[in-house]
C-alpha positions in Angstrom: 137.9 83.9 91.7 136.7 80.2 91.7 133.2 79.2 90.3 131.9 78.7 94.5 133.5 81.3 95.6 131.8 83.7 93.2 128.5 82.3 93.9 129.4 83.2 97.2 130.0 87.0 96.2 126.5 86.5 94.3 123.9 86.1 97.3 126.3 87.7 99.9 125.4 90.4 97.2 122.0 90.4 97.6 122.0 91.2 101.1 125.0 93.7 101.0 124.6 95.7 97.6 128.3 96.8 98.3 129.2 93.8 97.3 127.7 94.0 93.7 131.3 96.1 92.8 133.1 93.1 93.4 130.6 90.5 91.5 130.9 92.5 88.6 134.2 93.1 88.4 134.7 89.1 88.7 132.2 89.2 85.3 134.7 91.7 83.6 137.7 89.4 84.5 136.2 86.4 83.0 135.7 87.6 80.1 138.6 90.3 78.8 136.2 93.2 80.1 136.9 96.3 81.4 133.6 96.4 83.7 130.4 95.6 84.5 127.1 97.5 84.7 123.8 96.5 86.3 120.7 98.1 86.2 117.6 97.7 87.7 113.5 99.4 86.4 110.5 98.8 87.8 107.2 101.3 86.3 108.4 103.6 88.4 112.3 103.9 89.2 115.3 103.4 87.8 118.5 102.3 89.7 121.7 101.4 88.7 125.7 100.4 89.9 128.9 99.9 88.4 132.2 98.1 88.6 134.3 101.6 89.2 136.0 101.5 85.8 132.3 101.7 84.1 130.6 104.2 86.6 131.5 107.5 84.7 130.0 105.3 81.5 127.0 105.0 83.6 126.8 108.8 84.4 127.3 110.1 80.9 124.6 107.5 79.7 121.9 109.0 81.9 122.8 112.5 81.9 122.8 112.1 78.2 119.2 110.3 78.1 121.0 107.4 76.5 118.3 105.2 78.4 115.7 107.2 76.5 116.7 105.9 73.2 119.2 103.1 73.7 119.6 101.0 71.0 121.3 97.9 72.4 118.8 97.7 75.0 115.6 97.7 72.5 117.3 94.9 70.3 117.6 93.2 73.4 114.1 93.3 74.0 113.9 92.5 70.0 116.2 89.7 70.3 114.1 87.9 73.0 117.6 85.6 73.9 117.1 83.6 77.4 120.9 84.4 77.9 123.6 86.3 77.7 124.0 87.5 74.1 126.1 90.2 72.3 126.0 93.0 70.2 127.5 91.4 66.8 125.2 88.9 67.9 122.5 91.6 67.3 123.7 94.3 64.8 125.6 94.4 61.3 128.9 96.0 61.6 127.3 98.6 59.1 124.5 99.1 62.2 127.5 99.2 65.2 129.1 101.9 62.9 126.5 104.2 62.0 124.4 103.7 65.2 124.6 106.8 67.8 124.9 104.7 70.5 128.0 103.3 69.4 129.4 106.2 67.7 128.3 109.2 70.0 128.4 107.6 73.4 130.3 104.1 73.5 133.4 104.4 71.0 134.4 108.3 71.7 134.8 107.0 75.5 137.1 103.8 73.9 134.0 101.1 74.6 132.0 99.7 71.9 132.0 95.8 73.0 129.6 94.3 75.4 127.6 90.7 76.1 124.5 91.3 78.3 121.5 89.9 79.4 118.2 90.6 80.8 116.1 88.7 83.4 112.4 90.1 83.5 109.8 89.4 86.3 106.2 89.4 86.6 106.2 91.3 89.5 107.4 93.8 87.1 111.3 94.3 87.5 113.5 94.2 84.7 117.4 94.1 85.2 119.6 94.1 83.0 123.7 93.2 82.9 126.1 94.9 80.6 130.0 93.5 80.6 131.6 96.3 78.6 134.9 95.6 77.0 137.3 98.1 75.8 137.1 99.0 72.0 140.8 98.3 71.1 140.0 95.1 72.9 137.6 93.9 70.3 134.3 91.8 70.8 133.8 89.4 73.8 134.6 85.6 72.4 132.0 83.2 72.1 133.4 80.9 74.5 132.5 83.1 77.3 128.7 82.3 77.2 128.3 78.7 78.4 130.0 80.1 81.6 127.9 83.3 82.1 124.6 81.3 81.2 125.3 79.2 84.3 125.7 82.3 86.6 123.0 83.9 85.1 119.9 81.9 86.8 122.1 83.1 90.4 122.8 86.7 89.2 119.2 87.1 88.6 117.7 85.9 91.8 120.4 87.9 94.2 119.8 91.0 91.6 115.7 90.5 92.2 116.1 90.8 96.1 118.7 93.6 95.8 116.6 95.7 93.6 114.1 94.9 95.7 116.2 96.5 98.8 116.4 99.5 96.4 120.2 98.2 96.0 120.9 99.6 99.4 121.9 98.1 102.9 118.8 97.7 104.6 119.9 98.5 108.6 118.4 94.7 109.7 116.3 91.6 109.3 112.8 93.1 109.8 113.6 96.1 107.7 115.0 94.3 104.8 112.0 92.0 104.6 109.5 95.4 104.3 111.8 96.6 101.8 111.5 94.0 99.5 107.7 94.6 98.8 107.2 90.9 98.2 106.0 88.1 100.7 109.3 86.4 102.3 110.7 84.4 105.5 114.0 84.2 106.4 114.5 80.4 107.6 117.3 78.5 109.4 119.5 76.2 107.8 117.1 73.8 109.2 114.1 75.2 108.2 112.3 76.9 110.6 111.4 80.1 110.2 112.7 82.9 111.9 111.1 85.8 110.6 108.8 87.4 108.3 107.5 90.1 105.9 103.9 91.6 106.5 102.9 90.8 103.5 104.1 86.9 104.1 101.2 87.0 106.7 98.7 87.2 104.2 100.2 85.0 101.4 97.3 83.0 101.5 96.7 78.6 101.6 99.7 78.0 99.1 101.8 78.2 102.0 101.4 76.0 105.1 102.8 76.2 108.8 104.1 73.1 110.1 105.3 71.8 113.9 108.2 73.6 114.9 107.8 76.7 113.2 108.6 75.1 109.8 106.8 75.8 106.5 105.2 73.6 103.5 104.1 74.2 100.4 100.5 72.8 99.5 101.0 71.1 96.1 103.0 68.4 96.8 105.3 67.8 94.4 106.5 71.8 94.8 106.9 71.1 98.6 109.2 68.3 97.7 111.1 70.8 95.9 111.4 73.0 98.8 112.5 70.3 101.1 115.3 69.4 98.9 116.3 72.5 98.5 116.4 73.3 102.2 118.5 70.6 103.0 120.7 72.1 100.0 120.9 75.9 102.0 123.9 74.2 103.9 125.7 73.1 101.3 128.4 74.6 99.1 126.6 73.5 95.6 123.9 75.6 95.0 122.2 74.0 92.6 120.2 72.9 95.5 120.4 75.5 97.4 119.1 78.1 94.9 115.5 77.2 93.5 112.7 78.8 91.7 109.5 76.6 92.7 106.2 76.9 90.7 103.1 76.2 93.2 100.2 76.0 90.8 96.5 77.4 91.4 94.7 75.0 93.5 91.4 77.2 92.5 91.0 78.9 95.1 94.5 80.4 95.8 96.2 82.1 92.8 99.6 80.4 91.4 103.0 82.0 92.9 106.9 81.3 92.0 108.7 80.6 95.4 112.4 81.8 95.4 115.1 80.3 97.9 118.3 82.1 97.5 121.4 80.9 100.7 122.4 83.6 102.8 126.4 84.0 102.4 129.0 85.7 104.1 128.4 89.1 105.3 124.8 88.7 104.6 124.4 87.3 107.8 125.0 90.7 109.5 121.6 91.5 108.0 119.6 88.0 108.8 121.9 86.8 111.7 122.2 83.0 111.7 120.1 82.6 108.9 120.5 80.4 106.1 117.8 80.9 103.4 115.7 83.8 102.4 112.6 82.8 101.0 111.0 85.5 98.4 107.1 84.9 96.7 106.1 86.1 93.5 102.3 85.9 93.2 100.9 85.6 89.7 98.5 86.7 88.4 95.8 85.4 85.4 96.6 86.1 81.8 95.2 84.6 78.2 98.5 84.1 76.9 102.1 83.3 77.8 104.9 85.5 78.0 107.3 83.5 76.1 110.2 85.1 77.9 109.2 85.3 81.0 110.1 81.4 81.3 113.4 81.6 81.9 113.9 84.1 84.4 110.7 82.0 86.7 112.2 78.6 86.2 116.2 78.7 84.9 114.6 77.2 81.3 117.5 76.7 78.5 116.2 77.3 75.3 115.8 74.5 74.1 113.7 74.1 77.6 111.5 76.8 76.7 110.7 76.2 72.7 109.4 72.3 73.9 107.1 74.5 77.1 105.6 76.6 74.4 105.1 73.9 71.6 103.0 71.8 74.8 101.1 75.1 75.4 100.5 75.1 71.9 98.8 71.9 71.9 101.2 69.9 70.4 102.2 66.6 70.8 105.7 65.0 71.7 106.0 63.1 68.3 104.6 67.0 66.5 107.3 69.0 68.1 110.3 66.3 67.3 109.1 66.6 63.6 108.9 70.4 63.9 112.5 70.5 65.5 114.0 68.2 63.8 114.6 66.0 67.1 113.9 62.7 68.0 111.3 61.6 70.6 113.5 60.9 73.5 114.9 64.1 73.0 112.0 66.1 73.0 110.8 63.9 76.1 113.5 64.5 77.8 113.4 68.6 77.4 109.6 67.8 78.9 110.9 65.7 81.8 113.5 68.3 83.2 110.5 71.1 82.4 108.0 69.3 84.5 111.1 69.0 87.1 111.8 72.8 87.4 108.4 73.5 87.7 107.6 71.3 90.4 104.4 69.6 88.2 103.8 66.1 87.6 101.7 65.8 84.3 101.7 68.2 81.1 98.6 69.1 81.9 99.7 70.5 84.8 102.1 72.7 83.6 99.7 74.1 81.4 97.2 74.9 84.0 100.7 76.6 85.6 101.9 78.8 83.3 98.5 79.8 81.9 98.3 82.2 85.5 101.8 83.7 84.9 101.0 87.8 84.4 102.0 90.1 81.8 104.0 92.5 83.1 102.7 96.1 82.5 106.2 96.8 80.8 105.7 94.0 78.6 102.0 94.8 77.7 102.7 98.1 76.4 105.8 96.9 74.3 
């Protein structure tokens, strides 16, 4: 399947969770795999679905309380990796051979290999995707990475919204906005807004009606954002039309992330015409940042991330190129394309930004 056509698959996915079968088995074909799992947590549920050769995998690991005490999942966590990462990328071979997870549950069932990835939330989902090769197959290649870390920022947002929808088909537009739980509008390709959640109604003065039914964002630099990636819902390259968009504080309304995913395909059965689904996170206040929250709010890289903290730290550009070993244009340039993806101007303002992102409640208790 070609690189648009997948992303196709992707939001069409988070509209029509029957799709996810065939978005995962495109993961397991890119990579040697034999399947693909996904599975979604928030404090209080649970859910989970499965390319069909990884579903009975899926059953025996729950009915078995494998999520209980799963052991590739915690060094996960451990790991803190903005990407998609692998287990010899996380255990000794002494650890993969000795560890019950491998030697109980995966390798007696002929799996044993796997990359995966989680993408956390502050609205406090977690999801998580597993690409689970056969064992005679050996470990997944390095070379796969690059090309899942450039899905992964789309994977995450249509897995969000389909969690969200409880990773079932919601029966039409007003019931799938309810379902979600989070303030969203459905807008034309041009804008306008068509519909929205109750909970959009009360979203407070970060988001502003226009003429014409059409919507703004208050800080301006994030509205710019919004309007380019608007215009980007009707075209085939998403890097457009897919956006994360940080609206900072303006004192008096709390900071929110603003996610624009396209609708695609047989998505539109759900929103009709539609062409964009807009989802908010609100955030809320917190002494300290998250360190890998980043990435799953604003599509960070790493190296993204490591110059966002070192600024929240205090430190200056010529500081962190000595601590990294960089040079000063490098480092500036990590800055510029931060302050880009966050939709702020100055560094100052991305500090006054991220220092409202939550903690999640899963994350506290860690």
């Amino acid at each position: 399947m070609g690189e648009t056509n997948l992303l196709d698959v992707i939001y069409e996915a988070a509209a029509i969770p029957e799709k996810w079968s065939e978005v995962l088995d495109s993961l397991a074909k890119m990579t040697g795999a034999a399947g693909t799992i996904l599975l979604t947590t928030d404090p209080k549920t649970l859910r989970w679905t499965s390319s069909e050769s990884t579903r009975q995998l899926v059953v025996d690991f729950l009915e078995g309380h494998w999520h209980e005490r799963n052991s590739r999942m915690e060094r996960l966590l451990l790991h803190r990796h903005r990407g998609f990462v692998r287990e010899v990328d996380m255990f000794t071979a002494a650890e993969i051979d000795h560890d019950p997870t491998f030697t109980e549950l995966l390798r007696p069932r002929n799996f044993g290999w796997a990359v995966g990835t989680i993408v956390r939330s502050p609205s406090n989902d977690m999801l998580a995707f597993s690409i689970e090769r056969r064992f005679a197959d050996g470990p997944i290649e390095d070379h796969h990475i690059p090309r899942l870390n450039a899905l992964r920022p789309h994977l995450a947002r249509a897995a969000l919204m389909a969690a969200r929808l409880r990773l079932e088909r919601a029966r039409g537009m007003a019931e799938s906005l309810t379902t979600m739980g989070l303030p969203s509008a459905v807008l034309l390709g041009d804008g306008r807004v068509v519909a929205t959640s109750p909970l959009f109604e009360n979203i407070g003065g970060q988001i502003i009606s226009r003429a014409f039914g059409r919507l703004a964002l208050a800080d301006a630099g994030a509205d710019a954002l919004l309007a380019e990636s608007i215009i980007g819902l009707n075209s085939p390259q998403y890097e457009f039309g897919a956006k994360s968009i940080a609206v900072p504080s303006d004192g008096e309304n709390e900071a929110v992330v603003v996610h624009l995913l396209p609708v695609r395909r047989s998505a539109h059965d759900v929103f009709g015409s539609a062409m964009g689904i807009l989802v908010v996170t609100p955030l809320g206040s917190a002494e300290t940042l998250p360190e890998d929250l980043l990435n799953g709010l604003f599509d960070l890289s790493p190296a993204e991330v490591r110059a966002t903290n070192g600024i929240l730290q205090g430190k200056t550009i010529e500081e962190l190129a000595v601590a990294f070993g960089l040079s000063r244009e490098t480092i500036r340039s990590q800055v510029k394309a931060v302050l880009a993806k966050t939709g702020t101007a100055r560094q100052a303002d991305l500090v006054s930004l991220l220092a409202n992102v939550r903690i999640p409640k899963w994350h506290q208790a860690r």
